[in-house]
C-alpha positions as a Markdown table, in Angstrom:
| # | Residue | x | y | z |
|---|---|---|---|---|
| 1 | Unk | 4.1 | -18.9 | 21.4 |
| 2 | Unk | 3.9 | -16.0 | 19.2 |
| 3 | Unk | 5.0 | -12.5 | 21.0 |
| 4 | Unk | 3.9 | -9.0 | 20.2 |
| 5 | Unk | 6.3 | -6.5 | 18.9 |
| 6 | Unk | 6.8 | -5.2 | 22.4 |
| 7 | Unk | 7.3 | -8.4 | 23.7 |
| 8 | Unk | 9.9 | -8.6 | 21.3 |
| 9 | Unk | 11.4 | -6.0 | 21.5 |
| 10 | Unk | 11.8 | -6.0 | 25.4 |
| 11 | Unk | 14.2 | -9.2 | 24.2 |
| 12 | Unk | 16.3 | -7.9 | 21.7 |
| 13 | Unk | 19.5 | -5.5 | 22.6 |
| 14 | Unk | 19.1 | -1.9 | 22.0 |
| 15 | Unk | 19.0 | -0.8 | 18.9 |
| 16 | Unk | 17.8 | 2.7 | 19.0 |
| 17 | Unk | 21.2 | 3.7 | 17.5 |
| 18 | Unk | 21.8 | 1.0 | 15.0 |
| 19 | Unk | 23.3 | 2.4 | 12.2 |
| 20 | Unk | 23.0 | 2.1 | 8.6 |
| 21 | Unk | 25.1 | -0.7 | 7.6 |
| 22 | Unk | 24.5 | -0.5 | 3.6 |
| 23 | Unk | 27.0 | -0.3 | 0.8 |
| 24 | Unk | 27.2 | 2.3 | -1.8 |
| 25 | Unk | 25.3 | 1.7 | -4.8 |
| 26 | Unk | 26.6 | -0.1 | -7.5 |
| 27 | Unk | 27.1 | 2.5 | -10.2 |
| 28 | Unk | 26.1 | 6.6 | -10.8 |
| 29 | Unk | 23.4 | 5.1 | -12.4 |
| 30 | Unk | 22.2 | 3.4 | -9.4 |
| 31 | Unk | 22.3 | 6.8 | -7.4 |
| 32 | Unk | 20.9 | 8.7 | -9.9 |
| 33 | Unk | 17.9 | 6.4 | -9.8 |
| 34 | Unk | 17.7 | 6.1 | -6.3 |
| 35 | Unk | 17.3 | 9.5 | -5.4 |
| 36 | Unk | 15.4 | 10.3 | -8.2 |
| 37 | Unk | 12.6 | 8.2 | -6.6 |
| 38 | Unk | 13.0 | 9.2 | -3.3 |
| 39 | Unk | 12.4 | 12.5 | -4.5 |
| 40 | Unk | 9.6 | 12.4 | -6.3 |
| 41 | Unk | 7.8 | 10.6 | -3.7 |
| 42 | Unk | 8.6 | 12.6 | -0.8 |
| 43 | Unk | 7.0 | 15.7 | -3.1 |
| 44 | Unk | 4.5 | 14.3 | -4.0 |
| 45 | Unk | 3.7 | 13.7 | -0.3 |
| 46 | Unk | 4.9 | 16.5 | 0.7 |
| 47 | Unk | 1.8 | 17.3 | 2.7 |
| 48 | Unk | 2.0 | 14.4 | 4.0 |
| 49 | Unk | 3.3 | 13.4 | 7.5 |
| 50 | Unk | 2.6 | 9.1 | 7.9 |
| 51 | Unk | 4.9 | 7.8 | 6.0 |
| 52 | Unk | 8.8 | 6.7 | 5.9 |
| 53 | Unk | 11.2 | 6.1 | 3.0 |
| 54 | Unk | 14.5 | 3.9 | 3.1 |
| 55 | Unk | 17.0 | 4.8 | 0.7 |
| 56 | Unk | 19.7 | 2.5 | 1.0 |
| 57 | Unk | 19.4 | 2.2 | 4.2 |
| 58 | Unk | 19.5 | -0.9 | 7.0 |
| 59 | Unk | 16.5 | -3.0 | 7.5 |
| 60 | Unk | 16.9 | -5.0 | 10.7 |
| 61 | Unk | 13.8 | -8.2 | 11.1 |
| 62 | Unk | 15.4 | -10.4 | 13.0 |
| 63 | Unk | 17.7 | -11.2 | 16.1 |
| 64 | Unk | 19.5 | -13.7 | 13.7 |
| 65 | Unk | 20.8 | -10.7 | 11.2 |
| 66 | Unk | 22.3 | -8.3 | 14.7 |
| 67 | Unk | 24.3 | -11.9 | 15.6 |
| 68 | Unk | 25.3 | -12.7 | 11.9 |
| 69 | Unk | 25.5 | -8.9 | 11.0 |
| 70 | Unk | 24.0 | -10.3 | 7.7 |
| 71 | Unk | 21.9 | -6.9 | 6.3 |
| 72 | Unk | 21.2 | -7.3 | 2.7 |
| 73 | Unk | 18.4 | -4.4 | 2.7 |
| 74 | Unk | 15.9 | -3.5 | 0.3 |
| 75 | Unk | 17.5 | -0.6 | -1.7 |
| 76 | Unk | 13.7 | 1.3 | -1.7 |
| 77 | Unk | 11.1 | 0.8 | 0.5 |
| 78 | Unk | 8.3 | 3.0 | 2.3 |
| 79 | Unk | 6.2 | 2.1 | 5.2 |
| 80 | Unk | 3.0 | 3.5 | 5.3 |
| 81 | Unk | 0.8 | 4.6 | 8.7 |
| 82 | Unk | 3.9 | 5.5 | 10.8 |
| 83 | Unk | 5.6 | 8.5 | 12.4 |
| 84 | Unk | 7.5 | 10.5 | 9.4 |
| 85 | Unk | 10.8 | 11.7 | 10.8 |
| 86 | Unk | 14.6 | 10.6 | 10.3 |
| 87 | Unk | 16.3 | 7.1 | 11.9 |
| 88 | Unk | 19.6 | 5.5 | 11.4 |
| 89 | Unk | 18.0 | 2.2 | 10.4 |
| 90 | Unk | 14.8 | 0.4 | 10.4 |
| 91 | Unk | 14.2 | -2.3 | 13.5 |
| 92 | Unk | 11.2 | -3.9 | 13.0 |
| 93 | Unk | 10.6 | -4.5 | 16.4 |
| 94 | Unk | 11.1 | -0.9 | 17.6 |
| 95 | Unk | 8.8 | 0.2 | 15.4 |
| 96 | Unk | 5.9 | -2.0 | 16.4 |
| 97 | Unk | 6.2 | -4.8 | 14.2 |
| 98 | Unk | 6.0 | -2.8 | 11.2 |
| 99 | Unk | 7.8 | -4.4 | 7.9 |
| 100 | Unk | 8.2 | -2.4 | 4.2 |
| 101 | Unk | 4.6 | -2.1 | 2.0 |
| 102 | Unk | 6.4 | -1.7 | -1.1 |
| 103 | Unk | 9.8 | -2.5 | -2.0 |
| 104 | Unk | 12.2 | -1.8 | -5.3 |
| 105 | Unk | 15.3 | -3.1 | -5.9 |
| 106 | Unk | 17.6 | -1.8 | -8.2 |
| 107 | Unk | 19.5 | -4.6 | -10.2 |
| 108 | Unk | 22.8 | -5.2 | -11.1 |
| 109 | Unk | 25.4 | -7.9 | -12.4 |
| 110 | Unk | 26.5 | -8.5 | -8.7 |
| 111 | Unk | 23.2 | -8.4 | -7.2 |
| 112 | Unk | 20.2 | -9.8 | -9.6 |
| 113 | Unk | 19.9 | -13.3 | -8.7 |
| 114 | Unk | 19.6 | -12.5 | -5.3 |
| 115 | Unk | 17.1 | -9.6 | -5.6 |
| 116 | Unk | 14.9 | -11.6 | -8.2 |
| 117 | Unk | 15.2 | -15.0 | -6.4 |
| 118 | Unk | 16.7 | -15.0 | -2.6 |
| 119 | Unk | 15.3 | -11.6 | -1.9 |
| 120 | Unk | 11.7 | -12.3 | -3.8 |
| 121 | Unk | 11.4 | -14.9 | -1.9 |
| 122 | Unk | 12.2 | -13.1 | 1.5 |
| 123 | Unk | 9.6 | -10.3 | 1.4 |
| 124 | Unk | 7.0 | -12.8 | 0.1 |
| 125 | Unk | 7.0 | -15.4 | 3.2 |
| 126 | Unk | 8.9 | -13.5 | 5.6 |
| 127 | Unk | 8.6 | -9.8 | 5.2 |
| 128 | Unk | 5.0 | -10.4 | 3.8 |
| 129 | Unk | 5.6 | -7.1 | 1.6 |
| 130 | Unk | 2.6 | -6.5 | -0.5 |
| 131 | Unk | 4.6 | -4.9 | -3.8 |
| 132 | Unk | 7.5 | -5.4 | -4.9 |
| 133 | Unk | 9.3 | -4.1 | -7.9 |
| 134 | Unk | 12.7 | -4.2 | -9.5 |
| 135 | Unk | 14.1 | -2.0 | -12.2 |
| 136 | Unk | 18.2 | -2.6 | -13.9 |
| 137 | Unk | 18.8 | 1.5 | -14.4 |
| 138 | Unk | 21.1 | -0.1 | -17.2 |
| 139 | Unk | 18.9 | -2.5 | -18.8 |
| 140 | Unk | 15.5 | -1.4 | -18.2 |
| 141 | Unk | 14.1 | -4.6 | -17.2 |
| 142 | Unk | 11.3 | -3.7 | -15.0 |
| 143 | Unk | 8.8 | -6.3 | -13.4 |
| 144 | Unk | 6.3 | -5.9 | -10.1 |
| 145 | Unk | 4.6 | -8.7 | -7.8 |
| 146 | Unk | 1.5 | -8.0 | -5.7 |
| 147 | Unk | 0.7 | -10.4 | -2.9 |
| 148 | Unk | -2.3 | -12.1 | -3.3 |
| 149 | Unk | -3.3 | -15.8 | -1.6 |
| 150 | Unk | 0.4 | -15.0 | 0.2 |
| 151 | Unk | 2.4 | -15.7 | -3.1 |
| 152 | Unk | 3.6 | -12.9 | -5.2 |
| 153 | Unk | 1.7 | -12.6 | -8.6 |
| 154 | Unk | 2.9 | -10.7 | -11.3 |
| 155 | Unk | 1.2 | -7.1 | -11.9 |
| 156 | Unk | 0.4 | -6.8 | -15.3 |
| 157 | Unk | 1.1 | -3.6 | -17.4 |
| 158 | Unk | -1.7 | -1.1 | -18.9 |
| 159 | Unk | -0.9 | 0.2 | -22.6 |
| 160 | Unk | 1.4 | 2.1 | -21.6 |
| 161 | Unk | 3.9 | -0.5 | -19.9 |
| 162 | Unk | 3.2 | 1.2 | -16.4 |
| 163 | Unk | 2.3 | -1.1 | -13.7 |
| 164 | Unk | -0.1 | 0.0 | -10.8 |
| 165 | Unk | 0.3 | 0.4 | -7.2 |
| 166 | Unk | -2.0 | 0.1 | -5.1 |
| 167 | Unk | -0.3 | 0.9 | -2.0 |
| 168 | Unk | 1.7 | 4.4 | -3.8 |
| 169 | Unk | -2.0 | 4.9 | -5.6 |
| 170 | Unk | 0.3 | 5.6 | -8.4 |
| 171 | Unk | 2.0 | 4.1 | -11.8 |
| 172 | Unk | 5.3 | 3.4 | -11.7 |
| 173 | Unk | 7.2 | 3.3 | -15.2 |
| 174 | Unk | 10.2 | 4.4 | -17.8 |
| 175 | Unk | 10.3 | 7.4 | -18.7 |
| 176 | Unk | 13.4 | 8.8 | -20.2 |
| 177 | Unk | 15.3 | 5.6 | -19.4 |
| 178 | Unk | 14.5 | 6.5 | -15.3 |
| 179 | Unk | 11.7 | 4.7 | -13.3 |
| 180 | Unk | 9.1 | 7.1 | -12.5 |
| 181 | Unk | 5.7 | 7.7 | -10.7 |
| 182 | Unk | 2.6 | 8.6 | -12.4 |
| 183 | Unk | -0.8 | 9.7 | -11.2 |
| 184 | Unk | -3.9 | 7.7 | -12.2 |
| 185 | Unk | -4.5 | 9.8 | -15.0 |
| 186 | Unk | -1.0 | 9.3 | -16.6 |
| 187 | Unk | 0.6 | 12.7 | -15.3 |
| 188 | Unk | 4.4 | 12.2 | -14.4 |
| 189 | Unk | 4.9 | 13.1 | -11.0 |
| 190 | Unk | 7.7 | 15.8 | -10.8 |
| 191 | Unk | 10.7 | 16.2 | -9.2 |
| 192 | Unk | 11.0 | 19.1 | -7.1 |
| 193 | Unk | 12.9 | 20.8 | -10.2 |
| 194 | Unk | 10.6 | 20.0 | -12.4 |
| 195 | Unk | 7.8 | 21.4 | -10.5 |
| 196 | Unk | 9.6 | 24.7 | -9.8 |
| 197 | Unk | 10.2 | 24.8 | -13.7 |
| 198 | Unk | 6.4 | 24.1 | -14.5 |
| 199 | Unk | 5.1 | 26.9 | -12.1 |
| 200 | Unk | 7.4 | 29.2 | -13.4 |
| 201 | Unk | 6.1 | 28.3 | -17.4 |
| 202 | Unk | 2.6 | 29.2 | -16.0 |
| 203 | Unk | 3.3 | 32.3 | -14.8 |
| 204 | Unk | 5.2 | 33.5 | -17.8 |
| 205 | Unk | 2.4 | 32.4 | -19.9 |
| 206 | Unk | -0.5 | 34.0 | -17.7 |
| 207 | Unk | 2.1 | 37.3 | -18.4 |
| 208 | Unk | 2.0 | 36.6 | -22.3 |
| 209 | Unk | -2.0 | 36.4 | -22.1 |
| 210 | Unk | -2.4 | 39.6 | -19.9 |
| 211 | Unk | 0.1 | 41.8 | -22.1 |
| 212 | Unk | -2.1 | 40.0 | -25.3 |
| 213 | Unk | -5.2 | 41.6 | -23.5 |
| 214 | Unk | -3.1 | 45.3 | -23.4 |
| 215 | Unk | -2.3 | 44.7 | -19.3 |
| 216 | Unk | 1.6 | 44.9 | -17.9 |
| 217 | Unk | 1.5 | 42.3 | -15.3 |
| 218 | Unk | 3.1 | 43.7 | -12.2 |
């Protein structure tokens, strides 16, 4: 008998207060990375009010992981078409049955097998995650699955090395040793920073061009 999320979540204990059982991330270069994408997204959307992003933060699936308090979560991973606000965790059946649309894992020597065989495996037949991606911040290696015929396939890069998704509607790909977003036309998607720094360069050249043209710009 298959049960609907409510169902299901009418079984499990309450877990509107589960919190985030995650471990820090492995090295400065981990953090660096990780908020450096949880960043950029979240400005790039920042009109934007259906989405979530996890950041090192507890994904909880199954009644199996609360009784074996086994949480191995993805290290990145946004949910699409749901209510955009702050939670201690993710539970999958509190949240109508909802599991990640895209997921990156951030390698390291303690973690790689897992995330490119245990883990791969996991979103493809259980989680059902249409993208994944991992990047090493140390090493560069940088691969992507989409989920086609329910087996991940391997998304294959445009000239640039960049590989598409279709769920972000946006590249992801190195730049500057970091993994970073890009529009469809190749356009880096800023950081916040970066954005203020860009706005300010255009006003300071519109100055340059109206003092050019004999006007003090007020």
């Amino acid at each position: 008998m298959v049960l609907t999320p409510q169902e299901m979540a009418n079984l499990m204990p309450d877990t509107s207060k589960l919190e985030s059982h995650e471990l820090g991330m492995e090295s400065s270069c981990h953090y660096m990375q990780l908020a450096l994408l949880v960043a950029c997204l979240e400005w790039h959307w920042r009109r934007r009010n259906d989405f979530f992003i996890g950041a090192n933060l507890t994904f909880c699936y199954s009644r199996q992981q609360l009784l074996n308090q086994n949480f191995h979560s993805p290290d990145f991973f946004v949910i699409k078409n749901t209510e955009k606000r702050p939670r201690y965790s993710w539970v999958a059946w509190a949240e109508n049955g909802r599991y990640p649309d895209v997921i990156i894992e951030l390698l390291a020597t303690s973690t790689a097998k897992v995330d490119r065989n245990e883990k791969k495996i996991l979103y493809q037949n259980t989680l059902r995650t249409t993208e994944y991606f991992w990047f090493d911040p140390e090493d560069l290696e940088f691969r992507g699955f989409r989920l086609i015929c329910r087996e991940y396939q391997a998304i294959l890069a445009n000239e640039f090395g960049r590989l598409w998704s279709d769920v972000l509607e946006l590249y992801l790909g190195i730049h500057d040793r970091k993994l970073r977003y890009f529009t469809p036309d190749g356009q880096l998607v800023a950081t916040p920073e970066e954005a203020a720094l860009q706005a300010q360069e255009r006003v300071e050249r519109l100055a340059n061009q109206l003092r050019a043209l004999g006007i003090e710009p007020e």
